[in-house]
C-alpha positions in Angstrom: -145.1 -43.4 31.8 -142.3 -41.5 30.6 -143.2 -38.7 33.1 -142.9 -41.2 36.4 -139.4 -41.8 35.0 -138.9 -38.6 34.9 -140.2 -37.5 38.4 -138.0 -40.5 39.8 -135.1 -39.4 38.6 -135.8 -35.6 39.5 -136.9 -36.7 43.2 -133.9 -39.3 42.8 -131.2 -36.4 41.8 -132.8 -33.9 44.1 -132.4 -36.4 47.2 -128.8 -37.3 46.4 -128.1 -33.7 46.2 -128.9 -32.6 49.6 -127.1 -35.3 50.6 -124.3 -34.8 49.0 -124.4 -31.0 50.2 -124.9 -32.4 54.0 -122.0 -34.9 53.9 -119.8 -32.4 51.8 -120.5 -28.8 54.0 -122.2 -30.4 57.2 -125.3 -29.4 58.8 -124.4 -26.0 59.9 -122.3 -24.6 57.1 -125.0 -25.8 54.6 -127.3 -22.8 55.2 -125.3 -19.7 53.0 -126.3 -17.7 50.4 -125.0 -20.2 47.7 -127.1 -23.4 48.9 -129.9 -22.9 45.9 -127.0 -22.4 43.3 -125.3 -25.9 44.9 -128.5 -27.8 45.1 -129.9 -26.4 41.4 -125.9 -27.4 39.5 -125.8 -30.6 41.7 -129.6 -31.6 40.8 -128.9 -31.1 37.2 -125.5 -33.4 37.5 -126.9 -36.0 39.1 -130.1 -35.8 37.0 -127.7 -36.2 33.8 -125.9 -39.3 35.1 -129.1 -41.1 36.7 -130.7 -40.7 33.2 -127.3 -41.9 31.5 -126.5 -44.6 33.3 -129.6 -45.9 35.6 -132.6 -45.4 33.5 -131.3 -47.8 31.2 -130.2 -50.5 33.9 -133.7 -49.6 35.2 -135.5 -50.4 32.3 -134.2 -53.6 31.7 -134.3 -54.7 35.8 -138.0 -53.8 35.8 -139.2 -56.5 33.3 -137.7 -59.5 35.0 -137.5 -58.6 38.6 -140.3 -58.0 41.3 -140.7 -54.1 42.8 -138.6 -53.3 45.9 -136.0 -56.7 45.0 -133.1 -56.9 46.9 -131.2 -58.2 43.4 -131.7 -54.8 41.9 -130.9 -53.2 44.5 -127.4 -55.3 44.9 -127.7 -54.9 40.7 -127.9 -51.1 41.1 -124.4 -51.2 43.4 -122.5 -52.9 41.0 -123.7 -50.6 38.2 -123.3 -47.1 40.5 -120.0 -49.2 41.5 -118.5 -49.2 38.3 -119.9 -45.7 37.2 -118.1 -44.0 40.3 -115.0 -46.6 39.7 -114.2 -44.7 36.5 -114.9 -41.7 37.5 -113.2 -41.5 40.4 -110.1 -42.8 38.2 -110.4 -40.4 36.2 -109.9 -37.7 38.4 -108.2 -39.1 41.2 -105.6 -41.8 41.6 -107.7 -45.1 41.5 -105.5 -46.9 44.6 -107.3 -45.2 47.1 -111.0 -45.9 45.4 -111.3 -49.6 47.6 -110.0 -47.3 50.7 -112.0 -44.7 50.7 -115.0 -45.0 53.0 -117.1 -41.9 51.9 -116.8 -43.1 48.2 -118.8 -46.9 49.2 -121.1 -44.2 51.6 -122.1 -42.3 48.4 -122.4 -45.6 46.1 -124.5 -47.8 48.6 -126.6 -43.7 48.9 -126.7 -43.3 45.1 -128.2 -46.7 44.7 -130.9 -46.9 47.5 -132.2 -43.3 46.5 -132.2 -44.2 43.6 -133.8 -47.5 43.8 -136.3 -46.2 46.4 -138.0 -43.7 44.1 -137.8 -46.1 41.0 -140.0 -48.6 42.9 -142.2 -45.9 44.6 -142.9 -43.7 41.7 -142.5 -46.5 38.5 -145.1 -49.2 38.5 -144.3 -53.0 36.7 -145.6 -52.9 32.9 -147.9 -55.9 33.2 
């Protein structure tokens, strides 16, 4: 079992970082000589915070609710809300953080990959 959560995550973090790299450096400029170093230090990131903070959210949503529910789903927003919330104050000022429309594009992104490949690759403990 603990290798599915594993593998989510991995596909999870690997997902959000191409992504990531295609909304940060576009299509085009995304090919370079430093795409494996971006994707590999981006991977790892993501990998860290998906364990931190949704495996745990995870493991308590998957004992009451159904596989593919929309409430963890909207559950995993308000977590990945919050998470990017403090972050994003913590390096930036926090007014613009309800403005900014490529920070609700990444946390509605963050959550579906991740939710997607929880469901797909983590099957309900009967």
């Amino acid at each position: 079992m603990i290798q599915r959560y594993v593998l989510s995550i991995l596909l999870s973090s690997i997902c959000l970082s191409l992504l990531y790299l295609i909304i940060e450096y576009g299509v085009k400029d995304l090919i370079s000589p430093a795409l494996p170093f971006n994707i590999i230090i981006s991977t790892v990131v993501y990998f860290i915070l998906y364990t931190v903070f949704g495996l745990p959210t995870s493991l308590l949503i998957i004992k009451k609710l159904p596989r593919f529910s929309i409430i963890s789903l909207l559950f995993y927003l308000l977590i990945f809300s919050i998470v990017s919330y403090i972050f994003y104050t913590l390096t930036y000022n926090p007014v613009p953080f309800i403005k900014n429309l490529e920070v609700h594009i990444y946390i509605v992104s963050t959550s579906i990959i991740y939710w997607f490949w929880w469901n797909i690759m983590v099957s309900k403990p009967s």
